[in-house]
N, C-alpha and C positions, 0 to 999 in steps of 0.2 A: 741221309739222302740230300746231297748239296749236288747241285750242278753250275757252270758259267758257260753261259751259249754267247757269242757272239753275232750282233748284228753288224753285219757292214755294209752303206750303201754311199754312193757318191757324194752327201752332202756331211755324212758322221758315222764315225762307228763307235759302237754302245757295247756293256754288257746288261745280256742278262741273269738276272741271280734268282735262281726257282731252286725250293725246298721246304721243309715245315720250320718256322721257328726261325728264322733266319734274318728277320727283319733289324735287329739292333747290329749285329755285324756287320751286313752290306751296306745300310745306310751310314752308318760310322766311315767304311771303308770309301765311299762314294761324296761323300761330304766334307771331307779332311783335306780338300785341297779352298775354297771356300771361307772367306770369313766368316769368325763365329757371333758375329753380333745380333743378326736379326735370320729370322727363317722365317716363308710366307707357307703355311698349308691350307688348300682347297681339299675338304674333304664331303663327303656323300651324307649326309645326316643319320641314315640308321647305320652305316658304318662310324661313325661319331658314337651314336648312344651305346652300341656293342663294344670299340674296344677301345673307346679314348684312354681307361687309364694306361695299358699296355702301349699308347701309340704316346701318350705324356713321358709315361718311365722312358720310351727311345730315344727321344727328342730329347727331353730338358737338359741332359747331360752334356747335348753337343752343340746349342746356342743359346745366347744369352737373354734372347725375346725371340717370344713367336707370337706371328698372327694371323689366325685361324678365320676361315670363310668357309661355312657350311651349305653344301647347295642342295636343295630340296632334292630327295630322289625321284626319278622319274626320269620321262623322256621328255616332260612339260619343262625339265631347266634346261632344254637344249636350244637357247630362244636368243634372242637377239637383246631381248631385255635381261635375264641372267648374265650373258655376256658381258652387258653396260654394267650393271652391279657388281661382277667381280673384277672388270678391269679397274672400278673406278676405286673398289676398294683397296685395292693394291698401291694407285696413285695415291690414295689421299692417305695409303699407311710407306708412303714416301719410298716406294722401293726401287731398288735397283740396276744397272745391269749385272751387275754380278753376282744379287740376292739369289739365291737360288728359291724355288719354288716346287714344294712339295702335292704332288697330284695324288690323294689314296679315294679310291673306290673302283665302279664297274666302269661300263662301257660310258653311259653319260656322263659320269664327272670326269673320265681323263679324256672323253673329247671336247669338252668346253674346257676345261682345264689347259689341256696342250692347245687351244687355241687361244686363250687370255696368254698364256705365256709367248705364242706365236705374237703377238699384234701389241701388247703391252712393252712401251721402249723399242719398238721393230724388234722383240727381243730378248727375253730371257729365260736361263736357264729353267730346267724342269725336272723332276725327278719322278719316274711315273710305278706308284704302286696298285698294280691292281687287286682290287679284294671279292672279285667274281671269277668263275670259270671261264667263262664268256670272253672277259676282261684278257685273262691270264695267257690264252691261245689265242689269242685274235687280234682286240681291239686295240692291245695297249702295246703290238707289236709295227713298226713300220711307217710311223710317224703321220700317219694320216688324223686330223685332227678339226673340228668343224662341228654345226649348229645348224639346225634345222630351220626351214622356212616355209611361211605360209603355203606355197609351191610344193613342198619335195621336202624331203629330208636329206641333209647335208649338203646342203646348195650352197652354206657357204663356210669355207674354210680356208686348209693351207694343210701342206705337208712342211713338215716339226717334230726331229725326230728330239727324243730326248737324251739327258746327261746318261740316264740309266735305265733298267726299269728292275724293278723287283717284286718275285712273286712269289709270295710267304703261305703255304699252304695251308699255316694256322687258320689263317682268315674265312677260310672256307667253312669252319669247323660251326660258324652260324646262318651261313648261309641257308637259305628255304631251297626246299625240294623244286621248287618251280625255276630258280635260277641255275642249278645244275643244269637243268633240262634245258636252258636257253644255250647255256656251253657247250652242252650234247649237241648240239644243232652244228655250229661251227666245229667242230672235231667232225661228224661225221661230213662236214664238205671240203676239208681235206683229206679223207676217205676214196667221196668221191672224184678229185682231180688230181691227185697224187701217190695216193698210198691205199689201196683197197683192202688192206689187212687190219687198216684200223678199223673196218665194219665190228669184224669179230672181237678183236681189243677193247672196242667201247660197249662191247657186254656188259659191262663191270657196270655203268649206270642203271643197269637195269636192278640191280639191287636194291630192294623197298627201302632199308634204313642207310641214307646216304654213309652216315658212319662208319658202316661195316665194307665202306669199298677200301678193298687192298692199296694200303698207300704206296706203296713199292711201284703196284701198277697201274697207281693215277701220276703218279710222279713221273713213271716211264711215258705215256699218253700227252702228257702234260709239256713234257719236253720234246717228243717227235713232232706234234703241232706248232711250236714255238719253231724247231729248226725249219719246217716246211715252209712256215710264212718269212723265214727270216731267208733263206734260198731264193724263195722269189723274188721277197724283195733287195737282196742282192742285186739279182740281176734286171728287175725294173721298179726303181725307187717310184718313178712318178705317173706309175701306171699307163705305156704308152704301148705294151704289147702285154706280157706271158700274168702281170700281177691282174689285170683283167679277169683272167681264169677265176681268183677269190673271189668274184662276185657271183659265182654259181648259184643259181635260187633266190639271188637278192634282186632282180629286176621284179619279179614279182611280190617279193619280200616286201620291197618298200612300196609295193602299188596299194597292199593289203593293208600294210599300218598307217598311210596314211589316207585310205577309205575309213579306219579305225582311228585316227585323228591321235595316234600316236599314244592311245591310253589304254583300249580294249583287246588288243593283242600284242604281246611283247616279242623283242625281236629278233627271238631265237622260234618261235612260236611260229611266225610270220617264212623265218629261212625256210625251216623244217617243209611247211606249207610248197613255199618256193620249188625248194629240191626238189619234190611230188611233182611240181608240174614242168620243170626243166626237165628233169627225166622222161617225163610223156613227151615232151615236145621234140626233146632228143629222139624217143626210139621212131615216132612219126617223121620228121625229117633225116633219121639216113637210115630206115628199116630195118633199126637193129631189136631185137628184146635183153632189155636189160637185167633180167631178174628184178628180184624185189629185195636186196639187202637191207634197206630202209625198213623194212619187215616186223622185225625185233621189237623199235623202236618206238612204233606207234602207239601201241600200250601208254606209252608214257609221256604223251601229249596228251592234256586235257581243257581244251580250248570252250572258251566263253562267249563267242561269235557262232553263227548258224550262216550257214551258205544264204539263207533268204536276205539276212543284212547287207551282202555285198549286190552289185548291178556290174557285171562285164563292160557293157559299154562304158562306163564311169572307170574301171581298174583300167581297160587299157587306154584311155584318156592319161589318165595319173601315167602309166608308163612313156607315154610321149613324151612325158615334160622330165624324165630322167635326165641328168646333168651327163650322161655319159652316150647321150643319142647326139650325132653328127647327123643325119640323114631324115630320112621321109620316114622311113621301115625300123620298126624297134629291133637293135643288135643285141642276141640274148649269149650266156654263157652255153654252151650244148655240151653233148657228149657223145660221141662217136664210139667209143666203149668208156668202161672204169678205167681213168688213169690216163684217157685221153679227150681232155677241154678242148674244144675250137671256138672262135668267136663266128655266130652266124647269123644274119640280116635274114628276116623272117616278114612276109609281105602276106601270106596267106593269112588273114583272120581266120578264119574257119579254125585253123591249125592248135592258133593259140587260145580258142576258146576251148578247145578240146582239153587244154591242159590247165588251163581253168577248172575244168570239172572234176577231173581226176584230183586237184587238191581237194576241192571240195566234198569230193564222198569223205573227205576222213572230218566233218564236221557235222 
């Protein structure tokens, strides 16, 4: 099970390489144009302790020094200080513009990752492996890249797409049950704005021992979500119309983690959340009933937060200050049915606390 999806967008077009086991080939194939004297990699610290020797044996063969930056996991090295420490460690290990730089982990080490690479030299290369679900369909697809701030989360960054990305479904093979279930979130929201048959496809997570899910048909999952994000963003690299739609559930998403300060609820945890209350706010602003295909899934969120921790007035505060509000009125992603996002300016409070609570009963 090998595939090569192509991203193409107005500033680069990339491959990507998804399959199990795949990681010494395409990075070989991806690096052979390249000097082989130095290679820089940023990687995720317990993806470090899990498979450095496998990710050593890859490497050593195909440059003559490497130098390795490990960044604490978490959403805490998404910071402005982590930033300064890997840019600087880069400068002072003398690299440059055409070193190329290797990104392997989830969602936070290749968005600070592909942002030291954005801003380091105005510039250079990057090679992005994701070793999450989460990572794999989403994060590490479309060059969005950026670090969080006292404010907001990702307030500040850059789109930066990369040389390549490669996504080796070995990696997965230690991944915790709670990090699938952050993937599971993002798969089901191209579900809900694109493709409404992945509801029933992403049965397969529901499986107790992640092990036993069919790799034929996480492979297949694996790859419709990669083409889905990569179509969008096709057609809008820098998010000024249709790639807006992928933030379905994340305006409340990110109200939640960062009422949660970024630690106490993770941010497939937070989508999931999200989607619940998009969906409410949807069938309330254009009188539709959605069903409940989200249904399934709920089983398999088990959240550490209690409704009494959050204050609505305080979450839609935090919504104001979203980096993607133009206006007075918070613009949310909605849905007018499965399969059809509109962008919609929403003035009623009442509306949106409605859809407030409705996530909330699942806590």
């Amino acid at each position: 099970m090998k595939s090569n999806i192509t991203v193409e967008t107005s500033s680069a077009t990339y491959p990507v390489f998804t399959g199990e086991n795949i990681l010494a080939d395409a990075l070989a194939s991806v690096l052979n144009d390249y000097p082989k004297d130095t290679l820089y990699l940023i990687i995720d610290e317990k993806v470090q302790k899990a498979h450095h020797r496998h990710i050593d044996t890859v490497i050593s063969p195909l440059f003559d020094k490497l130098h390795t930056f490990v960044v604490p996991s978490g959403e805490a090295s998404k910071t402005v200080g982590f930033w300064e420490k890997c840019t600087g460690y880069l400068l002072t290990h003398q690299v440059r513009r055409n070193t190329p730089i290797i990104v392997i982990g989830g969602g936070v080490t290749g968005d600070l990752g592909g942002f030291v690479a954005a801003t380091t030299l105005r510039g250079v290369p990057f090679i992005h492996i994701p070793t999450t679900l989460l990572a794999m369909v989403d994060s590490s697809i479309g060059g969005k890249t950026g670090i969080n701030f006292e404010t907001g989360k990702n307030l500040i960054g850059s789109f930066n797409q990369p040389e390549a990305v490669i996504a080796d479904t070995a990696f997965l093979q230690t991944l915790p049950d709670k990090e699938w279930i952050n993937g599971l979130s993002e798969i089901l929201k191209y579900a809900a704005i694109r493709d409404s048959s992945i509801f029933d496809e992403a049965k397969i997570f529901t499986e107790q021992d992640k092990s036993n899910i069919d790799r034929v048909k996480l492979h297949s999952i694996i790859n419709k979500s990669i083409r889905i994000k990569a179509e969008i963003v096709k057609e809008d690299e820098f998010e000024s119309g249709v790639r807006a739609y992928l933030n379905f559930g994340h305006t409340f998403a990110h109200a939640l983690e960062k009422a949660c300060k970024f630690s106490e609820i993770s941010h497939g945890e937070a989508v999931f959340l999200g989607m619940l209350a998009a969906k409410k706010l949807s069938e309330e602003i254009f009188s539709v009933h959605l069903g409940d295909p989200f249904g399934p899934f709920k089983k398999l969120y088990s959240f550490s937060v209690e409704k009494q921790n959050f204050d609505m007035d305080s979450l839609n505060t935090v919504m104001k200050s979203d980096k993607k509000r133009v206006g007075e009125y918070i613009t949310f992603v909605l849905l007018q049915n499965w399969q059809q996002p509109v962008l919609k300016t929403v003035a009623d409070q009442t509306l949106i606390n409605r859809a407030w609570k409705t996530a909330f009963e699942e806590l």
